[in-house]
C-alpha positions in Angstrom: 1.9 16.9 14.2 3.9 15.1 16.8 3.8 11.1 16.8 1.8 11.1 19.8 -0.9 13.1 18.1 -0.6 10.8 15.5 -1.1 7.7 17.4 -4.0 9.0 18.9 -6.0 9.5 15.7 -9.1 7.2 14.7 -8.8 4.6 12.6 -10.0 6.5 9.6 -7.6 8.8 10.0 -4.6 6.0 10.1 -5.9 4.3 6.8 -6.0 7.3 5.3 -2.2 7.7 6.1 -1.8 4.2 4.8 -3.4 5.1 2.0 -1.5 8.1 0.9 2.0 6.4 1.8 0.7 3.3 -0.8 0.7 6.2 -3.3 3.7 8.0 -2.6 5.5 4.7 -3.2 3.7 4.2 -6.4 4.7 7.5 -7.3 7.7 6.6 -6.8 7.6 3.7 -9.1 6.1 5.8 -11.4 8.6 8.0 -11.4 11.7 5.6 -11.9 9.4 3.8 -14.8 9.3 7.1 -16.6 13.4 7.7 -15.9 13.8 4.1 -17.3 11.5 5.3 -20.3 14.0 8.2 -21.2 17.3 6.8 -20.4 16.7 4.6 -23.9 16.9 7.9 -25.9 18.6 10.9 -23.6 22.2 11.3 -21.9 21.4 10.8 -17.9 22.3 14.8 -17.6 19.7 16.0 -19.9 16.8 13.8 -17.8 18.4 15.3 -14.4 18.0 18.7 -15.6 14.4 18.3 -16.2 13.4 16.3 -13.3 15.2 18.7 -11.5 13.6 21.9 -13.8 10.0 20.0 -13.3 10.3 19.2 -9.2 11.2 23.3 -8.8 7.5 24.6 -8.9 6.6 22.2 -6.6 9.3 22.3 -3.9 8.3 25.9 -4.5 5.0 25.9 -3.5 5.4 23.4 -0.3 8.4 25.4 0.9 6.5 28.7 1.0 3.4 27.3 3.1 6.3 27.0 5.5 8.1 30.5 4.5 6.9 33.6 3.9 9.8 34.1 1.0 11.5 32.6 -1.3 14.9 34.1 -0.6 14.1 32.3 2.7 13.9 28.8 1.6 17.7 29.3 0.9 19.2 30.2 3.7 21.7 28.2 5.6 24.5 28.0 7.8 25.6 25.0 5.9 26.1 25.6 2.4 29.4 23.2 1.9 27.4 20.5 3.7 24.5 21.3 1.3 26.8 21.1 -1.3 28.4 17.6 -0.8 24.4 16.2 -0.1 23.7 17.6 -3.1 26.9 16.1 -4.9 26.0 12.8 -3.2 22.6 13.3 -4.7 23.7 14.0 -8.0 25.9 10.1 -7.9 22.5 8.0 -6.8 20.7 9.3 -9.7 23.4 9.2 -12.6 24.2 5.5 -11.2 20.7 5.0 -10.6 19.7 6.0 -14.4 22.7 4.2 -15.6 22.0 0.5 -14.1 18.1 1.2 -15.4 19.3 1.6 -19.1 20.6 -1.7 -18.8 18.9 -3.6 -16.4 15.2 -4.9 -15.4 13.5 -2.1 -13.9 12.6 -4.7 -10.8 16.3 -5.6 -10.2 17.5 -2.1 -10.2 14.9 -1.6 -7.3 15.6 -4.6 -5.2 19.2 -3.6 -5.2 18.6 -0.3 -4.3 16.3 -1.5 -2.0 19.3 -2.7 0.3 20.0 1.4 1.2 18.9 0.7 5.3 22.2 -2.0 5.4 24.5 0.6 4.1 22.4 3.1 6.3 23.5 0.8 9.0 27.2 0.2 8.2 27.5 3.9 7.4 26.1 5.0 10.9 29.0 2.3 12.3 31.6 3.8 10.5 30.9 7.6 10.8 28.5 8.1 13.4 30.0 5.4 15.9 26.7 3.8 17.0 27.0 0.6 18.2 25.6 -2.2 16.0 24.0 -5.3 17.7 23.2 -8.6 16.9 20.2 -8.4 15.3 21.6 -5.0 13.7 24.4 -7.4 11.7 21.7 -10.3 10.5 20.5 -7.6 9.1 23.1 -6.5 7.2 24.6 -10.3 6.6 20.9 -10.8 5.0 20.9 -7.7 3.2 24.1 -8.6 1.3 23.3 -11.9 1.1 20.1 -10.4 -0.9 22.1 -8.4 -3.2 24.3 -10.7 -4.1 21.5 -12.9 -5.1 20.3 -10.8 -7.2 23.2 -9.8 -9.1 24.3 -13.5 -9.7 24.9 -16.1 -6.9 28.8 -15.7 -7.4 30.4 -12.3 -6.5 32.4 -13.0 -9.7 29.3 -12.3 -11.5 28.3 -9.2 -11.2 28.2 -6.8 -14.0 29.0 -2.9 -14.2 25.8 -2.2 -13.8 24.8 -4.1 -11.3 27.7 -2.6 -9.1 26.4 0.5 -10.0 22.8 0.2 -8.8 24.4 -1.0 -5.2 26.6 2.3 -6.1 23.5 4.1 -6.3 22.3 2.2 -2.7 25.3 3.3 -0.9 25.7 7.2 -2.0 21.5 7.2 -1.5 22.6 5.8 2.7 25.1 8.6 2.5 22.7 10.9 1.4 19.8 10.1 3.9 23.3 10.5 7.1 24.0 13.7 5.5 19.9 14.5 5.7 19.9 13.8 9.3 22.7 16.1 10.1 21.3 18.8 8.1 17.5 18.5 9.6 19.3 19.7 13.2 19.3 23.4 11.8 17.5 23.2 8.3 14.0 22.7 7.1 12.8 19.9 4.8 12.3 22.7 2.3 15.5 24.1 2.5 17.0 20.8 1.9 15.3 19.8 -1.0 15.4 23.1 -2.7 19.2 23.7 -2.4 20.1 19.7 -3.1 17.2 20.4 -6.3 18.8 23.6 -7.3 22.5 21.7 -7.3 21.5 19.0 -9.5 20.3 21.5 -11.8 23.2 23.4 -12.2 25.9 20.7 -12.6 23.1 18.6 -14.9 23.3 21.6 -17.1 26.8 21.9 -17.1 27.1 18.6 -19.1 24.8 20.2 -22.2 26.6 19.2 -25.5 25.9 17.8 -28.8 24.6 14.5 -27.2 21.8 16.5 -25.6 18.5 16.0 -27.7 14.9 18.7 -28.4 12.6 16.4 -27.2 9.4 15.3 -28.7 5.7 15.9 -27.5 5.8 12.5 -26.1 8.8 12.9 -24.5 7.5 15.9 -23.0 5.0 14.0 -21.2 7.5 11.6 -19.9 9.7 14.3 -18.5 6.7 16.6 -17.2 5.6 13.1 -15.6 8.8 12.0 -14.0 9.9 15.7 -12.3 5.8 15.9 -10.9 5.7 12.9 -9.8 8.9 13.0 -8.2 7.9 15.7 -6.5 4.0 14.8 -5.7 5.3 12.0 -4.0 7.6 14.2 -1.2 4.6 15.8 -0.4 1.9 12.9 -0.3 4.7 11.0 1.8 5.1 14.6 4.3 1.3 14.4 4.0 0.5 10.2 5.0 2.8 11.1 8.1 0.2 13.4 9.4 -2.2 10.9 9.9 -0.1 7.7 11.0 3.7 7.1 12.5 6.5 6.1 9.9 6.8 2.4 11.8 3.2 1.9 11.6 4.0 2.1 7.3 7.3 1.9 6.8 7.3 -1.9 5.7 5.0 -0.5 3.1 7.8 1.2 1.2 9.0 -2.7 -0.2 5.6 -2.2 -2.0 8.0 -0.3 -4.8 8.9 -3.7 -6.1 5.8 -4.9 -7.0 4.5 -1.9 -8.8 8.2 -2.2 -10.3 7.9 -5.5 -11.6 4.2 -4.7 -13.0 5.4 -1.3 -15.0 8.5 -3.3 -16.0 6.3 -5.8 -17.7 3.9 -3.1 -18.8 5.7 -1.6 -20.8 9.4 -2.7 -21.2 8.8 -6.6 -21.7 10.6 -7.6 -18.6 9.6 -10.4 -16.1 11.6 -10.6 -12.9 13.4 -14.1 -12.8 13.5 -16.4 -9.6 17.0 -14.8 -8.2 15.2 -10.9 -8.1 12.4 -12.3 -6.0 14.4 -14.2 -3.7 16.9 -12.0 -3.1 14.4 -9.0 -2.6 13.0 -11.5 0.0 16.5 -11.5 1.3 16.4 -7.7 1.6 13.2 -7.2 2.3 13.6 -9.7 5.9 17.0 -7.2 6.1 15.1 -4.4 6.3 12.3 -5.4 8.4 14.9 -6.2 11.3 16.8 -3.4 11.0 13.0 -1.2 12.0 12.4 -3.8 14.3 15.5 -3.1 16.1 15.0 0.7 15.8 12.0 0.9 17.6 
């Protein structure tokens, strides 16, 4: 549906979209809640093989409404390029999963909530686009944020903390590498083949560390792969009924659903600096889609 089409919609039709975009970024959530969950008792390659294993059946069954077969959804005239995305993939999580065994569920997500400022610098360094004004308070706030959060000296920050910024730049790296693909790929093809990748290298580091889980684990790992994957599809699905600027602020949401698992069920409550420097990144990130559009 083109955005036109979707800005012509009634008004029920747009608060549905909101709607569904609210619980895509709750699945979200959901989902990282569930990788923070396992990362306590399992090595980080053992949960990425079965969020990766768990997602298959569903990338499956949204990639062939769009293809009549599976060999299909495969195809490419990229496969290096697919292969570094899904590399780059592969770092986001395993630093991603690493800064949550350590750290606050909410102050993994603010950090890695700065992604659009590396987006931006990224796009400057590789792409060439020019960067204006507003484009750098952006970024200058968007630093500013993350080093709030991780301590209000530079000096301060831990291993982990670097890692979950880490995990913000390779995920900007990622979301270039996305764009460049999407010229000759579908959506499907991109996630099945940056899916499939993580699987095979996840399973490559099987050893003696790797652990039979337990029926509750089960759960956990069934939870975080489906809901991984629900949410690409209700997000595909919100966009059919309302334009990505009309809900994109609604994507800083995560951190409040973060926060509330995080006290739920780990104990944690967010201290002053994680609010105020997700503020921080937050106002980044709401200038940066002012200045797109």
């Amino acid at each position: 549906m083109s955005v036109t089409a979707a800005a012509s919609m009634p008004s029920q039709h747009k608060a549905r979209g909101i709607l569904l975009y609210s619980l895509a970024i709750f699945l979200l959530a959901v989902m990282d809640a569930s990788a923070k969950w396992l990362t306590h008792g399992y090595p980080v390659g053992e949960i990425i093989f079965f969020r990766s294993l768990f997602a298959l059946p569903i990338l499956l069954v949204l990639g062939l409404r769009h293809s009549s077969a599976p060999a299909r959804l495969l195809a490419t005239a990229h496969p290096w390029r697919h292969l570094l995305r899904g590399m780059v993939v592969l770092v986001t999580i395993v630093t991603f999963f690493i800064a949550l065994r350590h750290l606050p569920l909410a102050t993994v997500t603010v950090i890695t909530l700065s992604n659009p400022v590396f987006m931006l610098l990224l796009s400057l360094v590789w792409l060439g686009e020019r960067v204006g004004r507003r484009q750098w308070l952006a970024v200058v706030l968007g630093l500013l944020g993350v080093v709030v959060v991780c301590g209000w000296s530079g000096l301060q920050f831990n291993i982990y903390s670097l890692l979950a910024v880490g995990s913000a730049l390779s995920y900007a790296l990622a979301s270039l590498l996305t764009r460049q693909l999407s010229a000759t790929d579908s959506p499907a093809t991109i996630a099945m083949l940056g899916t499939l990748i993580m699987l095979a290298v996840s399973a490559l580091s099987a050893g003696s560390d790797w652990q039979w889980p337990g029926w509750g684990d089960w759960l956990v790992l069934l939870l975080l792969g489906l809901s991984g994957g629900l949410a690409n599809f209700v997000n595909a699905l919100s966009l059919r009924y309302v334009q990505l600027s009309a809900v994109a602020p609604l994507e800083y949401s995560i951190l409040l659903w973060a926060a509330a698992l995080g006290y739920l069920f780990f104990g944690e409550m967010p201290g002053i600096t994680t609010w105020l420097g997700g503020a921080l990144i937050i106002a980044s990130g709401v200038v940066v889609a002012k200045e797109k559009n």
